[in-house]
PyMOL Python script that loads the backbone (N, CA, C, O; Angstrom):
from pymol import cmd

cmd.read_pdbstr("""\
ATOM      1  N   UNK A   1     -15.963   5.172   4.348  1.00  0.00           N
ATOM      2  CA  UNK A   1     -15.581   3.814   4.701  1.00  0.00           C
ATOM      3  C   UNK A   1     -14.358   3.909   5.616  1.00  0.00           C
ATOM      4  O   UNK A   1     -13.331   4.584   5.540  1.00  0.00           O
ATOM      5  N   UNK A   2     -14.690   3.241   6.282  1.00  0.00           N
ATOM      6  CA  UNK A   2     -13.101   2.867   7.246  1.00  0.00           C
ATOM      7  C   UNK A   2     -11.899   2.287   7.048  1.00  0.00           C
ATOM      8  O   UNK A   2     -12.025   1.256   6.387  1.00  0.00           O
ATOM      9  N   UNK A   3     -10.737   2.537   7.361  1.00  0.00           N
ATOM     10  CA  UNK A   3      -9.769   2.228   7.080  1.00  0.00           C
ATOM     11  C   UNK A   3      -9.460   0.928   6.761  1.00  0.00           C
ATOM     12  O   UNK A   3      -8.850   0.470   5.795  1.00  0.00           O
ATOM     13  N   UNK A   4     -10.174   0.185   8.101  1.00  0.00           N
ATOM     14  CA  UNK A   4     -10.047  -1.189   7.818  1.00  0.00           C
ATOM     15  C   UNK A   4     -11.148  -2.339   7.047  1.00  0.00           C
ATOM     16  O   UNK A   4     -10.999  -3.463   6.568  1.00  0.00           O
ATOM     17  N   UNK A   5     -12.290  -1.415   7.210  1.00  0.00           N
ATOM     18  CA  UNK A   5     -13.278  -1.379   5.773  1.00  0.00           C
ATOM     19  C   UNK A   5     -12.930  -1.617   4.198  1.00  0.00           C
ATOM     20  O   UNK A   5     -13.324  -2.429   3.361  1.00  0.00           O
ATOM     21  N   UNK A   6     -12.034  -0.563   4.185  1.00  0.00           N
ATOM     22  CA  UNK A   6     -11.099  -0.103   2.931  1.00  0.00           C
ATOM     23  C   UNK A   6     -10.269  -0.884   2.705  1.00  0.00           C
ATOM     24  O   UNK A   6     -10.042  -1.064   1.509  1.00  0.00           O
ATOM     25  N   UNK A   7      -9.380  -1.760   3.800  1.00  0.00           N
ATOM     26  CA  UNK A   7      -8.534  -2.432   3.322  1.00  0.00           C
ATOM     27  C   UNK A   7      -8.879  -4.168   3.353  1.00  0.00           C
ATOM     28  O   UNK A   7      -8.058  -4.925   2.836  1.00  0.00           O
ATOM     29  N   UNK A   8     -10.131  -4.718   3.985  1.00  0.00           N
ATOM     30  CA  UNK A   8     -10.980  -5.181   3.652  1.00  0.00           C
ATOM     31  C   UNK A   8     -11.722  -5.679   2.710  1.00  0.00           C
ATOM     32  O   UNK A   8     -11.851  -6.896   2.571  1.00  0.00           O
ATOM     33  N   UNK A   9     -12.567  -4.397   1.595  1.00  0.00           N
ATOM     34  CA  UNK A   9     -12.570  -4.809   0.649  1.00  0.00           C
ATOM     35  C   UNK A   9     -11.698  -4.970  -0.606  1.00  0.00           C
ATOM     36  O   UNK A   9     -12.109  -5.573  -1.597  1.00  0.00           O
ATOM     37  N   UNK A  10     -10.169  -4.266  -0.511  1.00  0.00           N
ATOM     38  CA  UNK A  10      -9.337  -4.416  -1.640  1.00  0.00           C
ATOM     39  C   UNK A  10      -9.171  -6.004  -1.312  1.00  0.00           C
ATOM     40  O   UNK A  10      -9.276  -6.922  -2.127  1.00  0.00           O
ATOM     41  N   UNK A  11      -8.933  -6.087  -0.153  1.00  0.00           N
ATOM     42  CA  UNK A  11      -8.543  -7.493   0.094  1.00  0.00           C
ATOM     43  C   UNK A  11      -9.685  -8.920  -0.842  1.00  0.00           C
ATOM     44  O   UNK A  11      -9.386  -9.890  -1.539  1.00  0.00           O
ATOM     45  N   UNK A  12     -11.069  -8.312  -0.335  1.00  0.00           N
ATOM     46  CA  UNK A  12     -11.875  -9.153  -1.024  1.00  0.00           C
ATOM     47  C   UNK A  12     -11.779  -9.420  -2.455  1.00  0.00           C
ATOM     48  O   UNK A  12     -11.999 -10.528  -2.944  1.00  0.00           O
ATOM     49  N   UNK A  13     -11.342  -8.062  -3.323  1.00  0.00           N
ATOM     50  CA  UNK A  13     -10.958  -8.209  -4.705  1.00  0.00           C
ATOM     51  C   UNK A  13      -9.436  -8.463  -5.005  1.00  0.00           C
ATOM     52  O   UNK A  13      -9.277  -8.750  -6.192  1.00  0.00           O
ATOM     53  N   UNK A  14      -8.698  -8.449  -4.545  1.00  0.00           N
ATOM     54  CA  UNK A  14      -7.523  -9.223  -4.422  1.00  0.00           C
ATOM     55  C   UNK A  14      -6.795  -8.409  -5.186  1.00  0.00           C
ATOM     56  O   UNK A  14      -6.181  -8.653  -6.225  1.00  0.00           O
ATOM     57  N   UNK A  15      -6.977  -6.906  -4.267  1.00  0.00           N
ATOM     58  CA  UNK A  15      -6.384  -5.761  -4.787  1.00  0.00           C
ATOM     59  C   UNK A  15      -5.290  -5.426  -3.597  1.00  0.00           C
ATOM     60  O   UNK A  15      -5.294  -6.019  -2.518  1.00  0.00           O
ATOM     61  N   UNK A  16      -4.195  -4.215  -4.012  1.00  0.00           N
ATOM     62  CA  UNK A  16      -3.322  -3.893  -2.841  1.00  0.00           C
ATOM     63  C   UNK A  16      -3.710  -2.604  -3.079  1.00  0.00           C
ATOM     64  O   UNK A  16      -4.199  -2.139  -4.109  1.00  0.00           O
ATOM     65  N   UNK A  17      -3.376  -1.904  -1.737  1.00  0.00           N
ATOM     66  CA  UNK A  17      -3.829  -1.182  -1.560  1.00  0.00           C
ATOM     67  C   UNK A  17      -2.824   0.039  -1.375  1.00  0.00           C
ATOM     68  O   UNK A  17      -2.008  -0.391  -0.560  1.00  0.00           O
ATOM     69  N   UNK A  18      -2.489   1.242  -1.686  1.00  0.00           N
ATOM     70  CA  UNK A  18      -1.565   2.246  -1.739  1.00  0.00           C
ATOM     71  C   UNK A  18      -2.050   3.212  -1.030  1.00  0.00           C
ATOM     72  O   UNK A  18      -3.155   3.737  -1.168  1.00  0.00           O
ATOM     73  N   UNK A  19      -1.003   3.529  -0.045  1.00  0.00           N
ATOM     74  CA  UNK A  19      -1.696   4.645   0.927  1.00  0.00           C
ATOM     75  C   UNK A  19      -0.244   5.507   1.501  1.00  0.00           C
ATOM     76  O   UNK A  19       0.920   5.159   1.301  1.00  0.00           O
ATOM     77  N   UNK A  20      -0.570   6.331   2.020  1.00  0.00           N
ATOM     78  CA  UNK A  20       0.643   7.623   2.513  1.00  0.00           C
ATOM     79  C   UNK A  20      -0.079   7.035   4.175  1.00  0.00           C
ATOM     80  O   UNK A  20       0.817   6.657   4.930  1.00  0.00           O
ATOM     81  N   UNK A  21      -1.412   6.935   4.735  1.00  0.00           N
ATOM     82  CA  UNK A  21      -1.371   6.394   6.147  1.00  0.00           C
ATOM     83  C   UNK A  21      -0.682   5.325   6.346  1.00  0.00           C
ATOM     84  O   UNK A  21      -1.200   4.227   6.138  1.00  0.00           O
ATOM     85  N   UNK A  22       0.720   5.452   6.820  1.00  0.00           N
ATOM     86  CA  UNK A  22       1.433   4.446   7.514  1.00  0.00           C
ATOM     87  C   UNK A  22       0.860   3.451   8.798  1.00  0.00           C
ATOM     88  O   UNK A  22       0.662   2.252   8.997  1.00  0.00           O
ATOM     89  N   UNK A  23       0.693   5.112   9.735  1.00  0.00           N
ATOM     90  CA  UNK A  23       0.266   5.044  11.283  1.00  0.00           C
ATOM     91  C   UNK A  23      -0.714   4.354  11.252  1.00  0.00           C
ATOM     92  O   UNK A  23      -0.693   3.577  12.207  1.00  0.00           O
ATOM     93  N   UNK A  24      -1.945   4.182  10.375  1.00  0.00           N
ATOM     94  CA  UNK A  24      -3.507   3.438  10.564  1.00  0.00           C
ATOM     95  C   UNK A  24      -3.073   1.789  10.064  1.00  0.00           C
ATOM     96  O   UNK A  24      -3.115   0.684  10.604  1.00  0.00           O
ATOM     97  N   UNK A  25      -2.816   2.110   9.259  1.00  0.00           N
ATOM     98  CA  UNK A  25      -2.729   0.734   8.018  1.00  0.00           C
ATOM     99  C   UNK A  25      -1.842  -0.135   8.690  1.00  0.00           C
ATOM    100  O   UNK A  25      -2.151  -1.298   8.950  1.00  0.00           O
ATOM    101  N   UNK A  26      -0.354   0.556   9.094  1.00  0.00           N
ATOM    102  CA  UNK A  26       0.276  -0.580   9.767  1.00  0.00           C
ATOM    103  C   UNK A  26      -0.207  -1.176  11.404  1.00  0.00           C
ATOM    104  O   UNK A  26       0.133  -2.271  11.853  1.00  0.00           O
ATOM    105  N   UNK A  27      -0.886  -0.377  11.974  1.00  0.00           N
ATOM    106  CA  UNK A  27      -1.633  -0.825  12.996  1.00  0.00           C
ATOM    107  C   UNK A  27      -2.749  -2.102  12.616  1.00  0.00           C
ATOM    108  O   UNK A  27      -2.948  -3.245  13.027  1.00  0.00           O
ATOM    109  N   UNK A  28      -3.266  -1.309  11.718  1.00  0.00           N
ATOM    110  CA  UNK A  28      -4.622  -3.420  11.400  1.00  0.00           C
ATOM    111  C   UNK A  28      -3.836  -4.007  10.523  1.00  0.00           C
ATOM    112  O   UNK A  28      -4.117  -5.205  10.561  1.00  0.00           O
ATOM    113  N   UNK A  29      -2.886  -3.787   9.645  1.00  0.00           N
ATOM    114  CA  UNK A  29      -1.995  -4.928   9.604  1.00  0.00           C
ATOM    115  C   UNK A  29      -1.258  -5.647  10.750  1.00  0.00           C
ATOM    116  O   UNK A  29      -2.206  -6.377  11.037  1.00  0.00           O
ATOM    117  N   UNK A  30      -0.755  -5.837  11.211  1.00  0.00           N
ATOM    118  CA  UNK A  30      -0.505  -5.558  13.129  1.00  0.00           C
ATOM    119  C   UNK A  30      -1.271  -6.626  13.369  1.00  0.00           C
ATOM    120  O   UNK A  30      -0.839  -7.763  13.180  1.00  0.00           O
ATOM    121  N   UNK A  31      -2.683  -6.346  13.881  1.00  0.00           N
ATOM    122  CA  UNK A  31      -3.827  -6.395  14.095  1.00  0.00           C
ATOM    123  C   UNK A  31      -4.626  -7.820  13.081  1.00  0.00           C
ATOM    124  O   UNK A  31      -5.287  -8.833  13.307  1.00  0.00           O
ATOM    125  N   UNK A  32      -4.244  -7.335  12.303  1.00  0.00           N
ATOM    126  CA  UNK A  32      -4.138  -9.021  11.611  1.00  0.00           C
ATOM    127  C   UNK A  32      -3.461  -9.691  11.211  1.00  0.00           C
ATOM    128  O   UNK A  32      -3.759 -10.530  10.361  1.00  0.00           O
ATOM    129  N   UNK A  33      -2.509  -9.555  11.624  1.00  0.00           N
ATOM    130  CA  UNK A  33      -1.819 -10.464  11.664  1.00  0.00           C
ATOM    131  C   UNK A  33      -1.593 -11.207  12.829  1.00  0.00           C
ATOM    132  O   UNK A  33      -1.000 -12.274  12.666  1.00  0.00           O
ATOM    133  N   UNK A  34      -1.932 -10.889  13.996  1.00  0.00           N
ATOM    134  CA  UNK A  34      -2.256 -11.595  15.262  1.00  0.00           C
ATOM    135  C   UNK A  34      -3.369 -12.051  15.297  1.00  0.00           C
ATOM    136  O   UNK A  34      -3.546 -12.709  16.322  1.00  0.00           O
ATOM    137  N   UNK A  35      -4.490 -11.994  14.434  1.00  0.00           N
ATOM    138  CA  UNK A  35      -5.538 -12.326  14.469  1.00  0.00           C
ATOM    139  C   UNK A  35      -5.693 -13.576  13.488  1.00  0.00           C
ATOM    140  O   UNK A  35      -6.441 -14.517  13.753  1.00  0.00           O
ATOM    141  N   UNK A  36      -4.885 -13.496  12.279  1.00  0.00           N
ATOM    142  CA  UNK A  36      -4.890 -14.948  11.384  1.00  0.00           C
ATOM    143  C   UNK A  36      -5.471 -14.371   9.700  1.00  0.00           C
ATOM    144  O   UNK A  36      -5.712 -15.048   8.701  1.00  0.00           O
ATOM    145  N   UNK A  37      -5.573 -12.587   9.953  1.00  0.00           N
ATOM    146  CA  UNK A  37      -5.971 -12.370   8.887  1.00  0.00           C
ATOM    147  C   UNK A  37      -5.337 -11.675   7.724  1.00  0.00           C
ATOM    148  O   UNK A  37      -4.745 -10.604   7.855  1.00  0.00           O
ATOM    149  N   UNK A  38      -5.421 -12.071   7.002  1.00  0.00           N
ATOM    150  CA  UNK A  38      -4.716 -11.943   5.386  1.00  0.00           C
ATOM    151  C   UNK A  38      -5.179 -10.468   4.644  1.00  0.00           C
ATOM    152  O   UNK A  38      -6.387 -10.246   4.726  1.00  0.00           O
ATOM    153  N   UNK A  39      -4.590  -9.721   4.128  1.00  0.00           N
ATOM    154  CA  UNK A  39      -4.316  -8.814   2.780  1.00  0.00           C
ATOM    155  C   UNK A  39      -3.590  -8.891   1.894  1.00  0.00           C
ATOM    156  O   UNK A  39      -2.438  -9.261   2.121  1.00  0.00           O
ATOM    157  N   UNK A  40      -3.929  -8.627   0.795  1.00  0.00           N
ATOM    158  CA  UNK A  40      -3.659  -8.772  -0.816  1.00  0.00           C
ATOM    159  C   UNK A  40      -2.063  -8.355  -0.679  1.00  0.00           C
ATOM    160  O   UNK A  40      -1.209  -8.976  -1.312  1.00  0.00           O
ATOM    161  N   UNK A  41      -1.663  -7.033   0.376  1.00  0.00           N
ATOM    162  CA  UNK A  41      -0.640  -6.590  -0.187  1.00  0.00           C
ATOM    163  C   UNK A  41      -0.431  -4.778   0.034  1.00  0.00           C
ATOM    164  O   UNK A  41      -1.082  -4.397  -0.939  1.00  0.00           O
ATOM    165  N   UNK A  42      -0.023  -3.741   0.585  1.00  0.00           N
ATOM    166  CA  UNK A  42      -0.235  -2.417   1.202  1.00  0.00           C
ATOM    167  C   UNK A  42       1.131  -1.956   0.123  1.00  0.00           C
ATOM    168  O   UNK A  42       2.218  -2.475  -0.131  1.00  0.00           O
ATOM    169  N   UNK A  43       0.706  -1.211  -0.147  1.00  0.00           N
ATOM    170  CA  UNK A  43       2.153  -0.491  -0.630  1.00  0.00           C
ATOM    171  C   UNK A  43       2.390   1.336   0.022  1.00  0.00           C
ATOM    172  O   UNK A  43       1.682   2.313  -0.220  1.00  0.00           O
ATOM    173  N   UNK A  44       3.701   1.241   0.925  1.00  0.00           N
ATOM    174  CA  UNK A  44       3.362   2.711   1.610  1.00  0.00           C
ATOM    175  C   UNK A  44       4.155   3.819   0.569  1.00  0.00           C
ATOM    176  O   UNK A  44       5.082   3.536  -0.190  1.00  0.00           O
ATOM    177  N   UNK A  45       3.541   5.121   0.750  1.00  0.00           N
ATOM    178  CA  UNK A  45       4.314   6.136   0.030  1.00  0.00           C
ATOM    179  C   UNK A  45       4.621   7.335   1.149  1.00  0.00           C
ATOM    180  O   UNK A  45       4.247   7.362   2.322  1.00  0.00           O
ATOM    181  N   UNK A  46       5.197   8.047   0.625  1.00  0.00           N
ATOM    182  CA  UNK A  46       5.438   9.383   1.348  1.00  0.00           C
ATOM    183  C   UNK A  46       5.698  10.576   0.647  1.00  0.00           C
ATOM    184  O   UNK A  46       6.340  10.975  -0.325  1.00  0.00           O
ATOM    185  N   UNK A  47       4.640  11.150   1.883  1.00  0.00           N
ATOM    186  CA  UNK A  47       4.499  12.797   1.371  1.00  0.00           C
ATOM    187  C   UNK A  47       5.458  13.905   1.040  1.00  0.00           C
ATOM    188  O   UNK A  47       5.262  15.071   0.696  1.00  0.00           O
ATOM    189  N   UNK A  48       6.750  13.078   1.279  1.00  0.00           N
ATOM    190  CA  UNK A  48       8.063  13.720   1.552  1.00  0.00           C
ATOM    191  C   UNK A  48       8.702  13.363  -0.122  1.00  0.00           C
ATOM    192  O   UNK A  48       9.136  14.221  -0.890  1.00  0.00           O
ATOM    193  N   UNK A  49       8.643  12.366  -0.310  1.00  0.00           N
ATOM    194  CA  UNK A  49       9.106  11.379  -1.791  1.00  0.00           C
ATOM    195  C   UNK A  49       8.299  11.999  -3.069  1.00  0.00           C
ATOM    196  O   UNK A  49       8.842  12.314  -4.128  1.00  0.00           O
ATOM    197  N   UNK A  50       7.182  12.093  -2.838  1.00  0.00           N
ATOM    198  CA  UNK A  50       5.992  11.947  -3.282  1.00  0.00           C
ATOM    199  C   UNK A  50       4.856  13.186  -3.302  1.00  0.00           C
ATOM    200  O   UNK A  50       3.638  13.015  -3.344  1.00  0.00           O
ATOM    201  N   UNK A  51       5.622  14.597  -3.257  1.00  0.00           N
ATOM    202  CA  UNK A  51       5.215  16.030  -2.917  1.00  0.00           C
ATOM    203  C   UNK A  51       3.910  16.076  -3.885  1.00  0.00           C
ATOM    204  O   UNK A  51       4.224  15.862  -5.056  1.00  0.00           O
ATOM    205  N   UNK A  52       2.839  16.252  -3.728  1.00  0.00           N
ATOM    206  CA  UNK A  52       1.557  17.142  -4.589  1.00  0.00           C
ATOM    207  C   UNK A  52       1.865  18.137  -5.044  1.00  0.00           C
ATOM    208  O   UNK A  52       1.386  18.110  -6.178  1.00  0.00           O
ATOM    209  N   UNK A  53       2.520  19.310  -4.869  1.00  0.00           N
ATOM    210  CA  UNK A  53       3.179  20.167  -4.861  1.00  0.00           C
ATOM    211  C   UNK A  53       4.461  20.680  -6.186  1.00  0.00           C
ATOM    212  O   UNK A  53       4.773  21.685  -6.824  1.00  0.00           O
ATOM    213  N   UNK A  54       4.887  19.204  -6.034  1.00  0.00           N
ATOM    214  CA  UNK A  54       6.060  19.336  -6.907  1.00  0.00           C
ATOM    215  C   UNK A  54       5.800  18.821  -8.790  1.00  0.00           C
ATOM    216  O   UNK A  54       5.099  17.884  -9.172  1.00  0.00           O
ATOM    217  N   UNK A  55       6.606  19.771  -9.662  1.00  0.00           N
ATOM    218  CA  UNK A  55       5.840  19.891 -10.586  1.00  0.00           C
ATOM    219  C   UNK A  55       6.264  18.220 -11.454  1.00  0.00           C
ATOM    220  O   UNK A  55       6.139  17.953 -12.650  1.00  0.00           O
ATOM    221  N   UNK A  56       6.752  17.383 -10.389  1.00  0.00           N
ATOM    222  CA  UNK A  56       7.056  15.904 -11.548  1.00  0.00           C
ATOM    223  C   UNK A  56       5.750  14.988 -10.600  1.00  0.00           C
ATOM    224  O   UNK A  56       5.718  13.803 -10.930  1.00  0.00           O
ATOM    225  N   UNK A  57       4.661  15.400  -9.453  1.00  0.00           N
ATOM    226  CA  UNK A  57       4.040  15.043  -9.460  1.00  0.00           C
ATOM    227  C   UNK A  57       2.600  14.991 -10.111  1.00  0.00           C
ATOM    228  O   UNK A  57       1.994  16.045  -9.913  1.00  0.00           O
ATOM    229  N   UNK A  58       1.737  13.856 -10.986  1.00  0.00           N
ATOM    230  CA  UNK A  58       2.257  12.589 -10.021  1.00  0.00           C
ATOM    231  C   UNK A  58       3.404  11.676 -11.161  1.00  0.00           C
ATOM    232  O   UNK A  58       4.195  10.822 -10.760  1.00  0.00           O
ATOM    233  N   UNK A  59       3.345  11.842 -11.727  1.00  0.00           N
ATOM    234  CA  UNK A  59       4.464  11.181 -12.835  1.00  0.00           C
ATOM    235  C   UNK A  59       5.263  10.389 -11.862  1.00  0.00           C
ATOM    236  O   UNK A  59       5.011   9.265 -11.427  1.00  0.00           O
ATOM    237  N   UNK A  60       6.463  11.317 -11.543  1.00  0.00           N
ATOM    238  CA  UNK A  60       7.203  10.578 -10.587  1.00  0.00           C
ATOM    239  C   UNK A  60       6.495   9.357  -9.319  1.00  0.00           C
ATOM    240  O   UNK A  60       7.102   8.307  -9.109  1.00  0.00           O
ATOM    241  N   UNK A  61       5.444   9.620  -8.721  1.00  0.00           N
ATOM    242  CA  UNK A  61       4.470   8.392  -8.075  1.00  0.00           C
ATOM    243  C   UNK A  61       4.152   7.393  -9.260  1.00  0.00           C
ATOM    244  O   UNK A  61       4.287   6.205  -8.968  1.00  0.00           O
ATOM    245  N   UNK A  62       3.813   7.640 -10.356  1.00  0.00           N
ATOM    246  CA  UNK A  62       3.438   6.647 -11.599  1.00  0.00           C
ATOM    247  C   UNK A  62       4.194   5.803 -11.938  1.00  0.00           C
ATOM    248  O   UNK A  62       3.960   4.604 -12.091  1.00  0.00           O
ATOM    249  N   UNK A  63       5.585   6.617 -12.144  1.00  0.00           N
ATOM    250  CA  UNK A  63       6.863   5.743 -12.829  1.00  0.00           C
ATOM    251  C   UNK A  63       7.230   4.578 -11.488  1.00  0.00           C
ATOM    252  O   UNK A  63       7.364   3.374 -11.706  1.00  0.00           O
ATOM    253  N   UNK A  64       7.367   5.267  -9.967  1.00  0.00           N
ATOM    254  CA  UNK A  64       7.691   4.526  -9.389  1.00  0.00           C
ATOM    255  C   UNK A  64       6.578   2.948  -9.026  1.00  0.00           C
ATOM    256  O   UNK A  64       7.012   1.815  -8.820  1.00  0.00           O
ATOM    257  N   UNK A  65       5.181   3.357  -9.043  1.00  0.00           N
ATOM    258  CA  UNK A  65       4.503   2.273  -9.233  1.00  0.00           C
ATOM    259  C   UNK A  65       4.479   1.281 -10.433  1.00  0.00           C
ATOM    260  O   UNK A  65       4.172   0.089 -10.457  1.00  0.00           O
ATOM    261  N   UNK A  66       4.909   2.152 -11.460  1.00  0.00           N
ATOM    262  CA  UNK A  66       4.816   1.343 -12.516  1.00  0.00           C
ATOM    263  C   UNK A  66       5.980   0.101 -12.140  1.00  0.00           C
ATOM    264  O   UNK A  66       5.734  -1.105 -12.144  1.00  0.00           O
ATOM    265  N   UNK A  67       7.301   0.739 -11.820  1.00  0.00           N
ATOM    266  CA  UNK A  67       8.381   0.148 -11.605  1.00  0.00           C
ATOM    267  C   UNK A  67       8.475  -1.370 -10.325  1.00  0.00           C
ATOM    268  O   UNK A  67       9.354  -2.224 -10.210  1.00  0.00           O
ATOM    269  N   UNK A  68       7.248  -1.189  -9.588  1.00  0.00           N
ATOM    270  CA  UNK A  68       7.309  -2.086  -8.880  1.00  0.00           C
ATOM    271  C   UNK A  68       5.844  -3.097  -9.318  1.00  0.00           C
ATOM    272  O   UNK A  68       5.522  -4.105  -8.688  1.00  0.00           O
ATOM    273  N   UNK A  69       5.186  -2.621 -10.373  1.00  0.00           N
ATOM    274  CA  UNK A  69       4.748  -3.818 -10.875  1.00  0.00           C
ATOM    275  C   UNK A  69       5.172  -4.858 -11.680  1.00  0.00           C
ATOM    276  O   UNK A  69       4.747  -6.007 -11.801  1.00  0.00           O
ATOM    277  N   UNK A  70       6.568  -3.943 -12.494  1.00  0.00           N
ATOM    278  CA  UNK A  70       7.473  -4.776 -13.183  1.00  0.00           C
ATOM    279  C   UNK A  70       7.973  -5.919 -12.399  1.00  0.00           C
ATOM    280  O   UNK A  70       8.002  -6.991 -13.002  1.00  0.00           O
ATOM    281  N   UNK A  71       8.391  -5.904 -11.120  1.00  0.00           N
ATOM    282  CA  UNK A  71       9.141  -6.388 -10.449  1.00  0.00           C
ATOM    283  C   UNK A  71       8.414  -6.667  -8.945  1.00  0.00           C
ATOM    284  O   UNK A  71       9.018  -6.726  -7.874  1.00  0.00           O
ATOM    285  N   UNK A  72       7.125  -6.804  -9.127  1.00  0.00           N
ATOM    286  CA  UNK A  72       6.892  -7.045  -8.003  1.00  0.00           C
ATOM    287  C   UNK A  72       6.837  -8.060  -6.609  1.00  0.00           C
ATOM    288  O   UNK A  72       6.624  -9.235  -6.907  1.00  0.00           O
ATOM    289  N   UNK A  73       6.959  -7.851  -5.470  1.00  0.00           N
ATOM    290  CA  UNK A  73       7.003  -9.188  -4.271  1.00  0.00           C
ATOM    291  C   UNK A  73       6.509 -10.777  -4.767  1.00  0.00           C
ATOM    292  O   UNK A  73       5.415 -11.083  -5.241  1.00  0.00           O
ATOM    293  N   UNK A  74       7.470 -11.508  -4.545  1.00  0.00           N
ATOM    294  CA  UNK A  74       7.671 -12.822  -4.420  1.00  0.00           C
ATOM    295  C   UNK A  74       5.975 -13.400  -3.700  1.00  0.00           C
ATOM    296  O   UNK A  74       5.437 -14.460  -4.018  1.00  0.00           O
ATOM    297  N   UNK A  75       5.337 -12.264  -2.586  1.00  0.00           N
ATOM    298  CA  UNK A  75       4.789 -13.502  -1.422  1.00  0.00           C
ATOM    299  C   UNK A  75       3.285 -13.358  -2.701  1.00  0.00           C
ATOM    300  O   UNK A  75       3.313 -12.904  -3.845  1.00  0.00           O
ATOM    301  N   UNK A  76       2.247 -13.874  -2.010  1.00  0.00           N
ATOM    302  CA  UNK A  76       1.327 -14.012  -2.541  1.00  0.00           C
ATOM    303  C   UNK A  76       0.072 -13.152  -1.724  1.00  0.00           C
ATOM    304  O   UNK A  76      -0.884 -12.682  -2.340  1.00  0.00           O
ATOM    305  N   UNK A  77       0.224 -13.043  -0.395  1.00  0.00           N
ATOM    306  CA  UNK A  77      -0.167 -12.056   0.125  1.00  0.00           C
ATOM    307  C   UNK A  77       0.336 -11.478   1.496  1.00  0.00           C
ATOM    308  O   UNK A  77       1.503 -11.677   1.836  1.00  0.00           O
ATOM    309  N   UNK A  78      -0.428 -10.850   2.194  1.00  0.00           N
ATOM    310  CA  UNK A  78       0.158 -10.176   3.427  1.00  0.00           C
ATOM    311  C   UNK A  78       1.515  -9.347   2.969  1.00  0.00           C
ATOM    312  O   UNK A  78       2.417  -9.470   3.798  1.00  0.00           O
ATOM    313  N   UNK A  79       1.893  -8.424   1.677  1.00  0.00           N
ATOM    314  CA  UNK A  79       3.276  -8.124   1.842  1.00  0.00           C
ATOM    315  C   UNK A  79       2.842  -6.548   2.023  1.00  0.00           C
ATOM    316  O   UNK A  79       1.739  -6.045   1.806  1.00  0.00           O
ATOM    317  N   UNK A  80       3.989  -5.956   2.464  1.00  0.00           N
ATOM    318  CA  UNK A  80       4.279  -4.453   2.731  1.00  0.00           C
ATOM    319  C   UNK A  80       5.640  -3.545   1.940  1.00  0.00           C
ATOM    320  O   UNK A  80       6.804  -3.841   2.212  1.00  0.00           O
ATOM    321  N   UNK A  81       5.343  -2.563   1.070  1.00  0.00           N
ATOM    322  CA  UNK A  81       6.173  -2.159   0.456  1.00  0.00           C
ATOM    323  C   UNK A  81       6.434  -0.876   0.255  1.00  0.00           C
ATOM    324  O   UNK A  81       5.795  -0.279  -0.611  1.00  0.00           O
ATOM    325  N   UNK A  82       7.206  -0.356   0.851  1.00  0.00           N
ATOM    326  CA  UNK A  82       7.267   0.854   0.667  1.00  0.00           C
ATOM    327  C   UNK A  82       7.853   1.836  -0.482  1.00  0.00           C
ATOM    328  O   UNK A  82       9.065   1.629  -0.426  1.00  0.00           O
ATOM    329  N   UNK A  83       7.644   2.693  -1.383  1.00  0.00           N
ATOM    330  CA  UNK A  83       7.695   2.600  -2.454  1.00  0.00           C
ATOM    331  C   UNK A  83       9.224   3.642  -2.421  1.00  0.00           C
ATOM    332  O   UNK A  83       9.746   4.063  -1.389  1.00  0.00           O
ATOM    333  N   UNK A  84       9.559   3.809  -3.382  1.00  0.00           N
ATOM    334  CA  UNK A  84      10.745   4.549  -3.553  1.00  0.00           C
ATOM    335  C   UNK A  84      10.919   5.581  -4.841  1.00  0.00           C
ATOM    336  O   UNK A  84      11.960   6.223  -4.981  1.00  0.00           O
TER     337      UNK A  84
END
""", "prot")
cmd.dss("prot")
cmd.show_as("cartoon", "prot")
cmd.util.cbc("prot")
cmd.orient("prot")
C-alpha cells in the first residue's frame, strides 16, 4: 500500500498514524492540506531517539507513546507530533 494509501485509510478509521518517514508523510500532509484534506493525526519518531538497536528498545518508544496518549493534542484532527 502506498504511503498515502496508508495514511488514507488510518484516516478512514479515525486512526493516527506513527511513522519514522518524515520526508513522505509530511509532503501529503502538505499536499492536503492545500487540497482541503483532513487526517486523524501523524505522530513522527526518530531513528536517532528511538534506536532498534538499543537494548531499552522498544520500551522506551512504548513509554513515550503511552505518555502522549495521556496527554494528548487539543485539535481534533489534522495534528502533527513529534514524539520525544
Amino acid at each position: 500500500m502506498s504511503d498515502e494509501d496508508l495514511l488514507r485509510h488510518a484516516t478512514s478509521e479515525g486512526r493516527v498514524l506513527v511513522t519514522e518517514n518524515v520526508s513522505d508523510f509530511g509532503r501529503i500532509i502538505q499536499l492536503w492540506a492545500s487540497a482541503g484534506e483532513q487526517h486523524a493525526g501523524i505522530v513522527f519518531t526518530s531513528p536517532r531517539r528511538f534506536h532498534r538497536g538499543s537494548s531499552a528498545y522498544p520500551e522506551d518508544l512504548i513509554a513515550s507513546l503511552d505518555q502522549l496518549l495521556q496527554d494528548p493534542p487539543d485539535l481534533e484532527h489534522d495534528w502533527v507530533h513529534w514524539l520525544e
